[in-house]
C-alpha positions as CSV (number, residue, x, y, z in Angstrom):
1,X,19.1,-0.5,-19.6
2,X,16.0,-2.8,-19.3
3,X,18.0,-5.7,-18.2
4,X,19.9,-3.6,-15.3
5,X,16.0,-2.5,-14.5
6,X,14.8,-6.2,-14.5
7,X,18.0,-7.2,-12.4
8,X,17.1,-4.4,-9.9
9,X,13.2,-5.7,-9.8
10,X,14.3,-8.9,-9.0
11,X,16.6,-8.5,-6.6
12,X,14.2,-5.7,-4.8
13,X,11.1,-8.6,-4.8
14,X,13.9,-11.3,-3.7
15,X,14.9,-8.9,-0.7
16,X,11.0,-8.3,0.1
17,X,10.2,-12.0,-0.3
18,X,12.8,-13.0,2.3
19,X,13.0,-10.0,4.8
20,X,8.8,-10.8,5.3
21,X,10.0,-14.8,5.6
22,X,12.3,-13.8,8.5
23,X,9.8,-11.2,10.2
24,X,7.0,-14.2,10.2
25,X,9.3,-16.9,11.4
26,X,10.5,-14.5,14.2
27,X,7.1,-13.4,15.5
28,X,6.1,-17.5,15.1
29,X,9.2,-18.3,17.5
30,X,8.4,-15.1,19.8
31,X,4.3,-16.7,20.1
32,X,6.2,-20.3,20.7
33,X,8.1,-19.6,23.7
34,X,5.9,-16.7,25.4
35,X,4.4,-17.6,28.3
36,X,0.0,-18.6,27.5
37,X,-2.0,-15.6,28.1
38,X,-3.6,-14.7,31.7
39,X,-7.3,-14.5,30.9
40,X,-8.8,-12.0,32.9
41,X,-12.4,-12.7,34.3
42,X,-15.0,-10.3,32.9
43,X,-16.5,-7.8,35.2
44,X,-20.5,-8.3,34.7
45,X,-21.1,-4.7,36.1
46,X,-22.5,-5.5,39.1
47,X,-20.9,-4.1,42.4
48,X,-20.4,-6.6,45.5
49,X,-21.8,-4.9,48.6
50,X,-19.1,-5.6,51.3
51,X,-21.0,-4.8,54.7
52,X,-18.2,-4.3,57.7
53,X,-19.0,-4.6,61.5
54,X,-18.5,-1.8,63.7
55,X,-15.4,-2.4,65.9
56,X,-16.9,-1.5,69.3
């Protein structure tokens, strides 16, 4: 009974090991071909006062 146990354990870590192998080579391969990151200019808080002329 101990050896079907220890057969079980093994093949349970084995399945672990490789399924988090695949996840981290597929997010690797999904950073590698994604387009490079926009980088959005910070607002400093201060508000731009837009004057407008008076269409006479």
């Amino acid at each position: 009974m101990m050896w079907l146990f220890g057969q079980v354990f093994v093949w349970c870590l084995v399945s672990f090991v490789a399924g988090s192998a695949v996840t981290a080579a597929a997010f690797l391969m999904q950073r590698r071909f994604a387009a490079p990151p926009v980088v959005v200019e910070k607002s400093t808080g201060d508000r731009k006062v837009v004057e407008m002329e008076a269409a006479e």
